[in-house]
C-alpha positions in Angstrom: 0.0 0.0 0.0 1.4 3.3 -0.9 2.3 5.9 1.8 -0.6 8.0 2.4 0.6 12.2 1.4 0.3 13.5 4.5 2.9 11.3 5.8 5.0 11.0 2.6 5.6 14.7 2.3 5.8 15.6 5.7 9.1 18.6 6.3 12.3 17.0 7.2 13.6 20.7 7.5 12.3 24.2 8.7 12.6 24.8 4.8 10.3 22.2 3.9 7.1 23.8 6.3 5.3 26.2 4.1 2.9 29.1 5.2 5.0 29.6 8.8 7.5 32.3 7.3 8.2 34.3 10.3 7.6 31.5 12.9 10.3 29.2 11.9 12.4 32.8 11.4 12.1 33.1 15.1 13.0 29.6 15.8 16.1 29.5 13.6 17.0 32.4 15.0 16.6 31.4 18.3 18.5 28.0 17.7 21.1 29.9 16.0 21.8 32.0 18.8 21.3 29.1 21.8 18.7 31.1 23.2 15.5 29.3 22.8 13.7 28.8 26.0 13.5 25.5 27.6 9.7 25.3 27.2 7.7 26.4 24.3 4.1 26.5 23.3 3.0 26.0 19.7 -0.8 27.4 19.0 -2.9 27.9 16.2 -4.7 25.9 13.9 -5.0 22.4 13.5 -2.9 20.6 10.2 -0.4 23.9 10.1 2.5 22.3 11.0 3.0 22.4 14.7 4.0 19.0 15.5 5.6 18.9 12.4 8.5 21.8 13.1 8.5 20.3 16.5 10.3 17.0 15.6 12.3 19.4 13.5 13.1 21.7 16.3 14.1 18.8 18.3 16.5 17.0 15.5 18.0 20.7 15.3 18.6 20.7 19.1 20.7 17.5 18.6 23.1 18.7 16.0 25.7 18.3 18.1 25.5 14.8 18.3 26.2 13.8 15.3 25.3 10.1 15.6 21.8 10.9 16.8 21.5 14.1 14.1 22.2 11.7 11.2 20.6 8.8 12.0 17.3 10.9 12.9 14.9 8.6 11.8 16.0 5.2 13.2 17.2 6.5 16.7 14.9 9.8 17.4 13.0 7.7 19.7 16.1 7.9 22.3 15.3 11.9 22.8 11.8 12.6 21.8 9.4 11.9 23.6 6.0 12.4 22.4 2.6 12.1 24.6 -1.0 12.6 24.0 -2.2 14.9 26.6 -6.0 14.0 25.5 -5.5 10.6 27.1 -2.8 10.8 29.8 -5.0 13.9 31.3 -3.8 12.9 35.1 -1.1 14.0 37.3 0.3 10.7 37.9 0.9 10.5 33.9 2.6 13.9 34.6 4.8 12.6 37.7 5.6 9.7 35.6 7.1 11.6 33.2 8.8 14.0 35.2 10.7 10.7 36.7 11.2 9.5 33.0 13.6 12.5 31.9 15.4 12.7 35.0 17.2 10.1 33.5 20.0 11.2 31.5 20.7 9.8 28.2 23.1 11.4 25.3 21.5 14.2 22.8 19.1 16.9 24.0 16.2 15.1 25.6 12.8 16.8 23.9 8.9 16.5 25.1 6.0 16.9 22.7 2.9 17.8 24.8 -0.1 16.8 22.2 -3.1 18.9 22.6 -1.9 20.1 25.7 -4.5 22.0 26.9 -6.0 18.6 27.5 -4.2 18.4 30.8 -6.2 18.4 34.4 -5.3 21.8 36.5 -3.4 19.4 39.4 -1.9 17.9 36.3 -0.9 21.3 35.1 0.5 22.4 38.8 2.7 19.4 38.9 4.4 19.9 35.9 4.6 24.0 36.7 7.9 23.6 38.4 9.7 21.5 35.7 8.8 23.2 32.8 9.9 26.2 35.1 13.1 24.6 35.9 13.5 21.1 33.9 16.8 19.2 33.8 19.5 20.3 32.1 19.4 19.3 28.0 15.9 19.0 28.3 13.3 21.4 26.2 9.6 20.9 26.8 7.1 21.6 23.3 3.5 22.2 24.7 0.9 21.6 21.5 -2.4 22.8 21.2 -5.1 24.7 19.1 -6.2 26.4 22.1 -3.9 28.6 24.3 -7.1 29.9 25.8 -7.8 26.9 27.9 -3.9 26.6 29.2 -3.9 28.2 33.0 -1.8 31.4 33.2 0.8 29.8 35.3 1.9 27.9 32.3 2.1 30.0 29.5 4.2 32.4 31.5 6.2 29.9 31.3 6.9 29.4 27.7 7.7 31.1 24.5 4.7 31.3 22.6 5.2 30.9 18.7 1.6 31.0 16.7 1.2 28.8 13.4 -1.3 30.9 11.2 -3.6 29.2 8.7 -1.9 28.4 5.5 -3.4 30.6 2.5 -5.3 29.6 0.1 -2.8 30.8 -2.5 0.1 29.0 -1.2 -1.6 25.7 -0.6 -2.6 25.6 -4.7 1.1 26.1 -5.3 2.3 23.5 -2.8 -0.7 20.6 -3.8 0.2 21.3 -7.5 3.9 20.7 -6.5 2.7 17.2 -4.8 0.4 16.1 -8.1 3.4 16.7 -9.9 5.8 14.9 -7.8 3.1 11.7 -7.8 2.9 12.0 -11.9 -0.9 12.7 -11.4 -3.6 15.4 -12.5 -5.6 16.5 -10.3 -7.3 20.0 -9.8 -6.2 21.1 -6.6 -8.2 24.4 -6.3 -11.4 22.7 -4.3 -9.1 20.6 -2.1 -6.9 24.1 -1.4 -10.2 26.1 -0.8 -12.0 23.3 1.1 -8.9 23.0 3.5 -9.7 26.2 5.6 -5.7 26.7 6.0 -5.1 23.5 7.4 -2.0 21.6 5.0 -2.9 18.7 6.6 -7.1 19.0 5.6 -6.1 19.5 1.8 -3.7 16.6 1.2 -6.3 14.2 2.8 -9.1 15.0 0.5 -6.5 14.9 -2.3 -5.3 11.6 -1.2 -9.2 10.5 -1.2 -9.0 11.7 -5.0 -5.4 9.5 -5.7 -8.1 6.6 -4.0 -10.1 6.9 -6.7 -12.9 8.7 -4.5 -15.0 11.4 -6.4 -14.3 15.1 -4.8 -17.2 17.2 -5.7 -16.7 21.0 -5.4 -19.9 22.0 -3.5 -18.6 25.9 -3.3 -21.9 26.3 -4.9 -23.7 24.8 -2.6 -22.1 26.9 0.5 -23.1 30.0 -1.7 -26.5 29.1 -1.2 -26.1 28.4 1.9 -24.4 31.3 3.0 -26.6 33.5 1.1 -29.9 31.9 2.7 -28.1 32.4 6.2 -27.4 36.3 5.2 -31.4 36.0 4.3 -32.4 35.1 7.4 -34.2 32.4 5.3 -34.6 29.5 7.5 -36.2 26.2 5.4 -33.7 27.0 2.7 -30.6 27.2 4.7 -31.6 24.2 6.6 -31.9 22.4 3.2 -28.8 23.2 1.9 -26.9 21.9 5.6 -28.7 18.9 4.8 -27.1 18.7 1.6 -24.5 19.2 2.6 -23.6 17.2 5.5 -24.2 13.9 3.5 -19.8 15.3 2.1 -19.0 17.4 4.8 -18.4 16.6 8.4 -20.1 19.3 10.6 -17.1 20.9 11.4 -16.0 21.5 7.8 -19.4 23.1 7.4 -18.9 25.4 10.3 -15.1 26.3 9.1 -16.3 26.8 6.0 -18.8 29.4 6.7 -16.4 30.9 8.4 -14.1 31.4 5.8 -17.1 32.9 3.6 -18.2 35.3 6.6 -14.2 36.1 6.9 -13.9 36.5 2.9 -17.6 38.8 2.7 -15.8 41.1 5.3 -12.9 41.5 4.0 -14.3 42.4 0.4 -16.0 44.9 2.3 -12.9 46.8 2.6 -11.9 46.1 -1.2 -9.7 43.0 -0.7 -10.5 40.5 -3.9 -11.0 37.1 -2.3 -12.4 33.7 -3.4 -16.0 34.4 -2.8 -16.1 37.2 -5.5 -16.5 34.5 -8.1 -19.8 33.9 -7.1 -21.0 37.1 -6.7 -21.8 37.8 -10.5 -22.1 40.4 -13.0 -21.1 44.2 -12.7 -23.4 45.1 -10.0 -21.7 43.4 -7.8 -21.2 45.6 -5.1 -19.4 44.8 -1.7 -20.3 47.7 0.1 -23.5 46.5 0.0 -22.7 44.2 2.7 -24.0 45.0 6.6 -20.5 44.5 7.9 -21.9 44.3 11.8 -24.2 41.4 10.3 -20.8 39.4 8.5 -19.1 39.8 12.3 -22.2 38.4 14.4 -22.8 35.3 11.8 -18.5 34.3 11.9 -18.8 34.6 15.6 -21.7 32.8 15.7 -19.6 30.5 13.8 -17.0 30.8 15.9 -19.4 29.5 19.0 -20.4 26.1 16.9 -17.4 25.7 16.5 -16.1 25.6 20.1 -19.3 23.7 20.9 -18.7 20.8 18.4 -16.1 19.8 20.8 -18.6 18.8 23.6 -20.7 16.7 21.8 -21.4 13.7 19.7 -24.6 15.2 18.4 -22.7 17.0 15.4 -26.4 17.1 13.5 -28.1 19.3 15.9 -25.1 21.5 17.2 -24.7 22.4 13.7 -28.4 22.6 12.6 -29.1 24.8 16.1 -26.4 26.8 15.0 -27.9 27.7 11.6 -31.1 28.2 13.1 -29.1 30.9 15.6 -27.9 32.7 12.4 -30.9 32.9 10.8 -32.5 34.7 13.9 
């Protein structure tokens, strides 16, 4: 079976991680210069890279051991350590890895926190004191796509670099590099748009496409949609979440219409986005637009969103949710 994209062509190097410009600058730099802090938070949107320039950040930290550098991918399990916070949430998982790195062993030792903000608050205060002061040749990476839920103490603690959704722009570029690599034509355009910024997102509905699977660009669809939201027109807008949930998960719907409301706003101020495509003709004017109305529906979206999170019942957190922009 043939190694699935994301995987495949996943950065070796900080110049293999596209759409991060100025946060691996500031690492580099910070490497370059030995002053990176001993415990770092990546934030920002899922499928951007964080994990990604993490591994990176640790095989840089261990370039002066030469037989650990080269040999990265056979022996990188000797100083990174990587641990999902989702499902070791208590403070014995933390205490047991606290006692874990107090072992010394060569290279610079290196813990990935996955979706850190997982972590119980007594989980959080036992580890407060060794991220503050952790052994010596050990760096702590704390993961997550939301800072907000991380107690104070912590981030106080850490230098905070953001990864920023990928545009849309770069991501064509990058998939149409990939297709080319595989031998393979494929329109990448929906895949890019349909990612919501996430590199990750795109090259899994692409790799559904190298499957064989049918992509169907629905961007119509979500102009209806988004329009019958605008309209505060109800049945239709409930019709076309139907529709569209039968492709879509309910969280690409939500991200989606974000990215519309986003887009609407910003050709508001005269910015040319993807949206304007399906605003026809030479009326088209964005002005038109009740800007106050764009905000309240993409923090709406914003709310669904975070609500997703807290329950199984996708269907009716999502349909609710249309029902609350309608209103």
């Amino acid at each position: 079976m043939n190694e699935v994209l994301a995987l495949k062509y996943r950065p070796k190097v900080f110049e293999e991680v596209i759409g991060q410009s100025l946060t691996i600058k500031q690492l580099e730099s910070a490497i370059f210069k030995s002053n990176l802090g001993h415990a770092l938070l990546f934030c920002g949107t899922r499928g951007t890279g964080k994990t990604t320039t993490a591994r990176i950040v640790a095989h840089e930290l261990n370039k002066d051991y030469p037989d650990i550098y080269n040999s990265w991918g056979t022996r990188q399990h000797l100083v990174l350590t990587e641990i999902d916070a989702a499902s070791n949430t208590g403070v014995d998982n933390v205490r047991d890895l606290i006692e874990s790195i107090r072992y010394s062993t060569q290279g610079h030792r290196v813990v990935l926190l996955d979706e850190a903000h997982m972590l119980s608050k007594n989980a959080f205060n036992a580890l407060l004191k060794t991220l503050e002061e952790p052994p010596p040749g050990v760096t702590f990476i704390l993961l997550t796509t939301e800072p907000h839920k991380l107690l104070d103490t912590v981030r106080s603690r850490c230098q905070t670099y953001e990864f920023h959704e990928v545009e849309r722009e770069t991501l064509e570029a990058y998939y149409e590099h990939i297709m080319e690599l595989e031998g393979v034509e494929v329109d990448v355009k929906a895949a890019a748009l349909k990612a919501c910024g996430s590199v990750r997102d795109g090259l899994s509905l692409l790799q559904k496409s190298l499957s064989g699977e049918a992509q169907q660009d629905n961007s119509k669809d979500y102009f209806e949609l988004v329009g019958a939201i605008y309209a505060q027109d109800v049945a239709t807008a409930l019709q076309a979440v139907s529709k569209l949930r039968k492709v879509d998960e309910a969280r690409v719907v939500v991200q989606t219409l974000e990215k519309w409301f986003y887009d609407c706003s910003m050709e508001f101020f005269g910015m040319k986005t993807p949206v304007r495509d399906f605003f026809n003709g030479p009326d088209f004017d964005p002005t038109a637009f009740d800007l106050g109305h764009l905000q309240k529906l993409f923090h709406e979206c914003l709310e669904a969103e975070r609500s997703l999170g807290f329950t199984p019942n996708s269907k009716i957190v999502l349909e609710m949710a249309v029902l609350k922009m309608c209103m």
